[in-house]
N, CA, C and O atoms as a Tinker XYZ file with bonds, in Angstrom:
   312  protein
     1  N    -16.202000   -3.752000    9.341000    73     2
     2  CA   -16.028000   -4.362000    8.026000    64     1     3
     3  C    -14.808000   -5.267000    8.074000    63     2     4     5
     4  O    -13.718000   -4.743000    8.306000    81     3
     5  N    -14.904000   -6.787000    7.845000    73     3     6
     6  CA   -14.214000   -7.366000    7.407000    64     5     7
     7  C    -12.487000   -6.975000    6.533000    63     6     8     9
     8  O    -12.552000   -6.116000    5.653000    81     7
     9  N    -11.286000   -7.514000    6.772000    73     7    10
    10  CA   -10.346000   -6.770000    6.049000    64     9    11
    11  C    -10.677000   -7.365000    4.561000    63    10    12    13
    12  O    -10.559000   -6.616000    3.592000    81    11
    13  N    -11.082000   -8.688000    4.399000    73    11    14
    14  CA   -11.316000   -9.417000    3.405000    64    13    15
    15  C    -12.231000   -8.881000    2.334000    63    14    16    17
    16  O    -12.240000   -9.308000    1.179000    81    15
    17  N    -13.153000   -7.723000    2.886000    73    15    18
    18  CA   -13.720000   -6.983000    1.973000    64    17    19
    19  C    -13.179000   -5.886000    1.687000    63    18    20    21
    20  O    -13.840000   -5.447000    0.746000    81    19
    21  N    -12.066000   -4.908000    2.024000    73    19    22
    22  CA   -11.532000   -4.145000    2.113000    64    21    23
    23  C    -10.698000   -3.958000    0.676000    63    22    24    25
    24  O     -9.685000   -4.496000    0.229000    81    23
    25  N    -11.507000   -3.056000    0.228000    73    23    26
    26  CA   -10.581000   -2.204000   -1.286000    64    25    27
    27  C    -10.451000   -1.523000   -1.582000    63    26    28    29
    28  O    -11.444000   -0.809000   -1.722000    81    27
    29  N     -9.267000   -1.041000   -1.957000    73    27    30
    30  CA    -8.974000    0.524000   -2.747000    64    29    31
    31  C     -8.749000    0.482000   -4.106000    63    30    32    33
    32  O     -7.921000   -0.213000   -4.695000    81    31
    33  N     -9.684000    1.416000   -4.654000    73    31    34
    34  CA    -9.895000    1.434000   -5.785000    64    33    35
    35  C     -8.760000    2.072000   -6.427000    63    34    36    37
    36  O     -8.517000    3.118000   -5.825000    81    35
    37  N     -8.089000    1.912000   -7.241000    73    35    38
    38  CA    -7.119000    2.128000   -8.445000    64    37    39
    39  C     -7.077000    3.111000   -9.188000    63    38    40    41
    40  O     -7.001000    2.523000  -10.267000    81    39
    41  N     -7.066000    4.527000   -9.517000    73    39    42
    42  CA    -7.567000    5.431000  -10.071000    64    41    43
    43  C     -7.812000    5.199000  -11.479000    63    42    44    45
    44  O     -6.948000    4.528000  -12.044000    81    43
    45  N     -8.527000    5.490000  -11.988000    73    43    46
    46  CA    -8.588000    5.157000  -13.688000    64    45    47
    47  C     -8.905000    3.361000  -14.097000    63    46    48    49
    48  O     -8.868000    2.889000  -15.233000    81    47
    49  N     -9.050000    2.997000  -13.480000    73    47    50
    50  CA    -9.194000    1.771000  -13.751000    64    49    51
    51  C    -10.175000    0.956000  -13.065000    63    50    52    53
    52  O    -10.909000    1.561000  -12.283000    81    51
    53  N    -10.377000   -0.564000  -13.224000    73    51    54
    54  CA   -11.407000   -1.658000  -13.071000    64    53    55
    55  C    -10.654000   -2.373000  -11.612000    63    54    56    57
    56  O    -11.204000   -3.220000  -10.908000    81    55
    57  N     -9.408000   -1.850000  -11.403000    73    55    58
    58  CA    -8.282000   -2.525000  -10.130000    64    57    59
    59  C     -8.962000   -2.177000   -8.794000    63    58    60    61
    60  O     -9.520000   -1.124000   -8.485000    81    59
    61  N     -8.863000   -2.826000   -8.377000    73    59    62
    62  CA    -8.872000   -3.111000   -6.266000    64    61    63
    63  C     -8.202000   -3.717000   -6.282000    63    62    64    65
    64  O     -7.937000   -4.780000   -6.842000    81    63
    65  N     -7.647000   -2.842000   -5.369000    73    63    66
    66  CA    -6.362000   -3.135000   -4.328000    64    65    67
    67  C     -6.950000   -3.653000   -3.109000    63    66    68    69
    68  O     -7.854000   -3.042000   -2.541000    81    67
    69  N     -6.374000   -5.003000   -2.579000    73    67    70
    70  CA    -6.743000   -5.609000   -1.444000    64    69    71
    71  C     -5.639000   -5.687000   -0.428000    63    70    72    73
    72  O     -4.541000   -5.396000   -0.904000    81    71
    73  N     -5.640000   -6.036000    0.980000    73    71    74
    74  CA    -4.653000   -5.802000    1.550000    64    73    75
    75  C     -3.588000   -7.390000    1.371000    63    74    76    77
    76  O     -4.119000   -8.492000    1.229000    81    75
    77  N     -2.456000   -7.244000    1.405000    73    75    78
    78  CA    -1.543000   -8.437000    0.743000    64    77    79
    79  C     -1.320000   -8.471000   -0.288000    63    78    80    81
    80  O     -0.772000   -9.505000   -0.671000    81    79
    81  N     -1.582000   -7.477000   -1.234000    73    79    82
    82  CA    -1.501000   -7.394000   -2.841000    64    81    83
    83  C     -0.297000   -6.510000   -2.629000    63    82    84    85
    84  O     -0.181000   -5.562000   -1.852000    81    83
    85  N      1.035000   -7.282000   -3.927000    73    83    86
    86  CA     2.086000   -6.525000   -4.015000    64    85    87
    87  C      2.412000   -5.606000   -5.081000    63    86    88    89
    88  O      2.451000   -5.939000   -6.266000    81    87
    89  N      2.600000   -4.673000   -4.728000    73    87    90
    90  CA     2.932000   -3.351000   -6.056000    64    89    91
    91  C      4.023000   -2.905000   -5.884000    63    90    92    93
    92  O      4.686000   -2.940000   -4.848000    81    91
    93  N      4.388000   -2.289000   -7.257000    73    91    94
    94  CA     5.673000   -1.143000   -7.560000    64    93    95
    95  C      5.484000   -0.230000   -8.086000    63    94    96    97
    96  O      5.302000   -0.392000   -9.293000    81    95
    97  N      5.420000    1.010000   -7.643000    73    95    98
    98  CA     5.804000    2.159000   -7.379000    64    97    99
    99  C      6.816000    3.235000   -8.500000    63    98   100   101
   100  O      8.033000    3.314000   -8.336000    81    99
   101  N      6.214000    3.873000   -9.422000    73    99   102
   102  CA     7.772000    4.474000  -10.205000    64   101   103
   103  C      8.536000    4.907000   -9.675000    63   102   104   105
   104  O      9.539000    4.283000  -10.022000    81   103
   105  N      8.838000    5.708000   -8.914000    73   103   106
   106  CA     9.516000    6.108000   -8.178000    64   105   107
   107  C     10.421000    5.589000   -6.816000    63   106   108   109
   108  O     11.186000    6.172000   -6.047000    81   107
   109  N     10.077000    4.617000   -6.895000    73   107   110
   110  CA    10.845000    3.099000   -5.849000    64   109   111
   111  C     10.796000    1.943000   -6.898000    63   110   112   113
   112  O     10.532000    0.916000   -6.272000    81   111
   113  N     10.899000    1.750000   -7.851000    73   111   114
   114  CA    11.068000    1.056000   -8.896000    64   113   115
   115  C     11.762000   -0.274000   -8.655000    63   114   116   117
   116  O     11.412000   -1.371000   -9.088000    81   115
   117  N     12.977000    0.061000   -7.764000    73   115   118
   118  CA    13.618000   -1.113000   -7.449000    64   117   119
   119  C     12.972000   -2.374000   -6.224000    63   118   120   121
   120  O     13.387000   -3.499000   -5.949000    81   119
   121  N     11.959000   -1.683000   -5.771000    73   119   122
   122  CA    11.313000   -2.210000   -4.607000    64   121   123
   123  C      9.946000   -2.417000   -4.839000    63   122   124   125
   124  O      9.177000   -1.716000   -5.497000    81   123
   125  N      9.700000   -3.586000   -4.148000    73   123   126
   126  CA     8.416000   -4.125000   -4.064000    64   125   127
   127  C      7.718000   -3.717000   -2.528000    63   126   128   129
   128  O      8.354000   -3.792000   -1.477000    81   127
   129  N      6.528000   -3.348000   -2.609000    73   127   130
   130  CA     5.869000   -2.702000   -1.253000    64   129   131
   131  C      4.392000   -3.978000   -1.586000    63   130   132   133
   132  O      3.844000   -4.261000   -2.651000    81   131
   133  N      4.100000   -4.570000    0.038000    73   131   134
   134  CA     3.074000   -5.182000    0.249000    64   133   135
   135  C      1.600000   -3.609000    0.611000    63   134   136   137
   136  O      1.567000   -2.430000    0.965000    81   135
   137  N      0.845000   -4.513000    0.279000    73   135   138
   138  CA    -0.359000   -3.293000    0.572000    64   137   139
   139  C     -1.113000   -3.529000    2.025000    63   138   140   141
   140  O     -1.105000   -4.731000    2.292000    81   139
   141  N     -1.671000   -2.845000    2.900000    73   139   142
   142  CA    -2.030000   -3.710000    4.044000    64   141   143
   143  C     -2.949000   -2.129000    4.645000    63   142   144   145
   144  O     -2.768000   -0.918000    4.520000    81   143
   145  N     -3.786000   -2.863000    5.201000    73   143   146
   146  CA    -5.066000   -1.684000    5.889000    64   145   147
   147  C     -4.730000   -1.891000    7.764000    63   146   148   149
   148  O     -4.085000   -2.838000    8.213000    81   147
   149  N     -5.208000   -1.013000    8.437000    73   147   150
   150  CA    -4.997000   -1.320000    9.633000    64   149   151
   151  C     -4.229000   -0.050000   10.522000    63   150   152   153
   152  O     -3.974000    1.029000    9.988000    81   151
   153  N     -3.955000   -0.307000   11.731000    73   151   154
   154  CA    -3.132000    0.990000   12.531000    64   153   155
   155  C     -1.684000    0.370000   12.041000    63   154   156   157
   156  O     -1.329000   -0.721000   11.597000    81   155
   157  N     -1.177000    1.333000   12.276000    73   155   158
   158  CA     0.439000    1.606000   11.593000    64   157   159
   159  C      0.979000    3.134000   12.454000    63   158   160   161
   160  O      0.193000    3.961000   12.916000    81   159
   161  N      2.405000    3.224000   12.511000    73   159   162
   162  CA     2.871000    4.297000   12.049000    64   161   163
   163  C      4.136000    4.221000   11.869000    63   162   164   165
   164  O      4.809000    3.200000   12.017000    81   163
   165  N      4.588000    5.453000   11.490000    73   163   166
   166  CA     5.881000    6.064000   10.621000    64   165   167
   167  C      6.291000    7.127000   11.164000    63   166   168   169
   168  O      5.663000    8.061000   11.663000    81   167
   169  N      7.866000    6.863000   10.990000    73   167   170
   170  CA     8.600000    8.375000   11.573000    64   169   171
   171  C      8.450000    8.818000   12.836000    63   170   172   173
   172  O      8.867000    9.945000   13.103000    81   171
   173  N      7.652000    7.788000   14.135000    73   171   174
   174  CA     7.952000    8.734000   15.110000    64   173   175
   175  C      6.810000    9.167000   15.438000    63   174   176   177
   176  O      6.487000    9.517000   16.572000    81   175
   177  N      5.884000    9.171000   14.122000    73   175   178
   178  CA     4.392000    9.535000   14.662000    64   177   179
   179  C      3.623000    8.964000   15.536000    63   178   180   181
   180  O      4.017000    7.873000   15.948000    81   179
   181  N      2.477000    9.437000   16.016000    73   179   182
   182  CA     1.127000    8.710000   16.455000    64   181   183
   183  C      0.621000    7.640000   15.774000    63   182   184   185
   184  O      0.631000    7.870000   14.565000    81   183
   185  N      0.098000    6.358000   16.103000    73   183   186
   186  CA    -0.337000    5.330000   15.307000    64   185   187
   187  C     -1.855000    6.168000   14.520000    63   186   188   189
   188  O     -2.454000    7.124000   15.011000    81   187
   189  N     -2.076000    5.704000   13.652000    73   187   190
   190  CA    -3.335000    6.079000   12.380000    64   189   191
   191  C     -3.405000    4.882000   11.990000    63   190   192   193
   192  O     -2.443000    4.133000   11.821000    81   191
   193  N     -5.000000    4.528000   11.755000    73   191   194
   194  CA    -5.723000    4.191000   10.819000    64   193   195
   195  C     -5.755000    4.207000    9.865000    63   194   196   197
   196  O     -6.441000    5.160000    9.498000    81   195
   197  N     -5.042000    3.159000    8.373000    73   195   198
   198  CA    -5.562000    3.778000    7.093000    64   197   199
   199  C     -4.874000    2.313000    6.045000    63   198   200   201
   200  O     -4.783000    1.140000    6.407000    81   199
   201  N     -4.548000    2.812000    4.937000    73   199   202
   202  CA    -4.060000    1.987000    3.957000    64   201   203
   203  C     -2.752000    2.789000    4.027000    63   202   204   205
   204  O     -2.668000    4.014000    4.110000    81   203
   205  N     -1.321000    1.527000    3.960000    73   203   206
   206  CA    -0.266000    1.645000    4.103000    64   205   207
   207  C      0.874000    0.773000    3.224000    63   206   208   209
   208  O      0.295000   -0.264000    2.902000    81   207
   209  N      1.859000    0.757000    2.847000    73   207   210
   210  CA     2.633000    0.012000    2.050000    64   209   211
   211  C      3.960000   -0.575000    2.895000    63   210   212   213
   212  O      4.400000    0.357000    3.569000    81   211
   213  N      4.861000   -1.965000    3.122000    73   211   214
   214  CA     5.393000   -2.240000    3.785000    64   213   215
   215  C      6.421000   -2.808000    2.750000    63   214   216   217
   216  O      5.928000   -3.501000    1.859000    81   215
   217  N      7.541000   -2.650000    2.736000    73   215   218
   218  CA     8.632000   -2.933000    1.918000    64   217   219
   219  C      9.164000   -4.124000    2.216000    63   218   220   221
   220  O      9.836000   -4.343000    3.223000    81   219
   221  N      8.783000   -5.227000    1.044000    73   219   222
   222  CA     8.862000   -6.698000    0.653000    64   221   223
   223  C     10.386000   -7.020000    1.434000    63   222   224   225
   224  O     10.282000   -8.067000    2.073000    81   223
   225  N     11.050000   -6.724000    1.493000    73   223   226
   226  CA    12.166000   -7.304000    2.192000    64   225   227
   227  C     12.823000   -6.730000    3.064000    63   226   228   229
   228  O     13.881000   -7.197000    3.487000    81   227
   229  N     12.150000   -5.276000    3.609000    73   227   230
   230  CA    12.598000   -4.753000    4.935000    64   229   231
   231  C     11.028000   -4.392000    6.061000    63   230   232   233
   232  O     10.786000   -3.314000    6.605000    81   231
   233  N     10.173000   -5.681000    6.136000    73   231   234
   234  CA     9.280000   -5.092000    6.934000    64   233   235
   235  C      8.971000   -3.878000    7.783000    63   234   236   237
   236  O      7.853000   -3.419000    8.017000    81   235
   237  N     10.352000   -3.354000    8.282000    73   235   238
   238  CA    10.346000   -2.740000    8.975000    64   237   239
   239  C     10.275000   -0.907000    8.777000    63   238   240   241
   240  O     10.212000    0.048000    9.552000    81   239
   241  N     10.332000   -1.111000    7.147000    73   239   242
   242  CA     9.993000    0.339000    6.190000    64   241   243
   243  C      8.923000    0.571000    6.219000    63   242   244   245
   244  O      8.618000   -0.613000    6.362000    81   243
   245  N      7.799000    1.156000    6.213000    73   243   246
   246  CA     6.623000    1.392000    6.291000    64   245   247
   247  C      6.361000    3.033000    5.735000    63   246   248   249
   248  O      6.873000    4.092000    6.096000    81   247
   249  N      5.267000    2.696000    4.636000    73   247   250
   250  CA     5.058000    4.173000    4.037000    64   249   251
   251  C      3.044000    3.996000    3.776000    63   250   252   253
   252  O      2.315000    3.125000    3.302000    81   251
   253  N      2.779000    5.720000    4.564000    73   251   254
   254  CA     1.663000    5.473000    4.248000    64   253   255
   255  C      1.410000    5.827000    2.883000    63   254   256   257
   256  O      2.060000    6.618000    2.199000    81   255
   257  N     -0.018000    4.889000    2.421000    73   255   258
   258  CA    -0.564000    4.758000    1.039000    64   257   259
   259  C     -1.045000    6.306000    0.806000    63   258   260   261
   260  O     -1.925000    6.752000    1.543000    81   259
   261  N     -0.582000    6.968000   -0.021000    73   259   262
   262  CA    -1.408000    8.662000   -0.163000    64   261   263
   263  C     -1.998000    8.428000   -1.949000    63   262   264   265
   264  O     -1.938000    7.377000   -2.588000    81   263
   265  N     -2.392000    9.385000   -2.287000    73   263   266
   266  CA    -3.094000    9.313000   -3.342000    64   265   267
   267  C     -2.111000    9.649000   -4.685000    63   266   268   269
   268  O     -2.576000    9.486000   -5.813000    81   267
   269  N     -0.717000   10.132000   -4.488000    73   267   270
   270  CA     0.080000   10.375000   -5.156000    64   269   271
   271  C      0.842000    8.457000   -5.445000    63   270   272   273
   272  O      1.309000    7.934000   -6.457000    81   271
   273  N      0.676000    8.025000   -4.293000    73   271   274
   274  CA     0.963000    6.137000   -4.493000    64   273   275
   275  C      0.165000    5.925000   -5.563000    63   274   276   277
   276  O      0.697000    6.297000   -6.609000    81   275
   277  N     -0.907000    5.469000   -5.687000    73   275   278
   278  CA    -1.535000    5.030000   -6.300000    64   277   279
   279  C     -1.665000    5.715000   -7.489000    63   278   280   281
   280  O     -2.267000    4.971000   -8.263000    81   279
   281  N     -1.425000    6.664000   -7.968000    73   279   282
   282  CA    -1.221000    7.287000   -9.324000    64   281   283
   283  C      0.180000    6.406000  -10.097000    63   282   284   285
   284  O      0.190000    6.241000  -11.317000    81   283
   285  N      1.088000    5.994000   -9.383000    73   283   286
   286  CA     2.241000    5.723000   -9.207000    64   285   287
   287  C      2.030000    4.086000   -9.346000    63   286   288   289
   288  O      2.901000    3.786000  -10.162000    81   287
   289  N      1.745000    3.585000   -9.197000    73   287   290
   290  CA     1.406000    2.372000   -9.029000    64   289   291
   291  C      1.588000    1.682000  -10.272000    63   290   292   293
   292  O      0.640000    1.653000  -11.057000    81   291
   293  N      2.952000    0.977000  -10.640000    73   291   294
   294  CA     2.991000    0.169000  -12.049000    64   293   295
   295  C      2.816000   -1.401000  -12.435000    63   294   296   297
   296  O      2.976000   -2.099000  -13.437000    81   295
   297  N      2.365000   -1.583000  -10.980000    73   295   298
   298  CA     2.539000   -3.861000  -11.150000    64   297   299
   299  C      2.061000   -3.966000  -10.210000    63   298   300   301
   300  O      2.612000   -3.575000   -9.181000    81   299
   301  N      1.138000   -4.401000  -10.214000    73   299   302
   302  CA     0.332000   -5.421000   -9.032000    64   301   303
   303  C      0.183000   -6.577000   -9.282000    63   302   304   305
   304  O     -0.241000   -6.964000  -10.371000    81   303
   305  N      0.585000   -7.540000   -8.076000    73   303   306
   306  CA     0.664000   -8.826000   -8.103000    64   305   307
   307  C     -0.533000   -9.362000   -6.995000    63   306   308   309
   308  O     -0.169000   -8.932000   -5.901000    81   307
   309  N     -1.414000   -9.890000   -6.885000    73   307   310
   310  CA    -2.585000  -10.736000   -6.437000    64   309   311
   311  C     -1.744000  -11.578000   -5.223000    63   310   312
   312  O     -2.323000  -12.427000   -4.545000    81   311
């Protein structure tokens, strides 16, 4: 599958999330996280497969997307 078709649905709502779409987070409030699908990892781990969030002005932060994110989720920008 194409990444270009690639969406996560928004809980409660009509929203897809696509990868390059920027959100904030309540709980990181001060920070903007890009959205992005693909291998990744964090902390040291093994690379995984999945939907992940990358912090707008420290690329190098990386948090995977869990389902407690997206509950969380207060601004999305296209």
């Amino acid at each position: 599958m194409s990444q270009l078709n690639m969406c996560l649905q928004h809980p409660n709502t009509d929203i897809c999330l696509f990868p390059d779409y920027k959100v904030k987070l309540g709980r990181f409030s001060q920070d903007r996280w890009i959205v992005k699908y693909g291998w990744y990892s964090w902390g040291g781990n093994r690379e995984v497969c999945g939907w992940y969030l990358i912090d707008e002005n420290d690329m190098a932060i990386v948090k995977p997307l869990q389902s407690a994110d997206l509950i969380d989720i207060y601004i999305i920008e296209s």
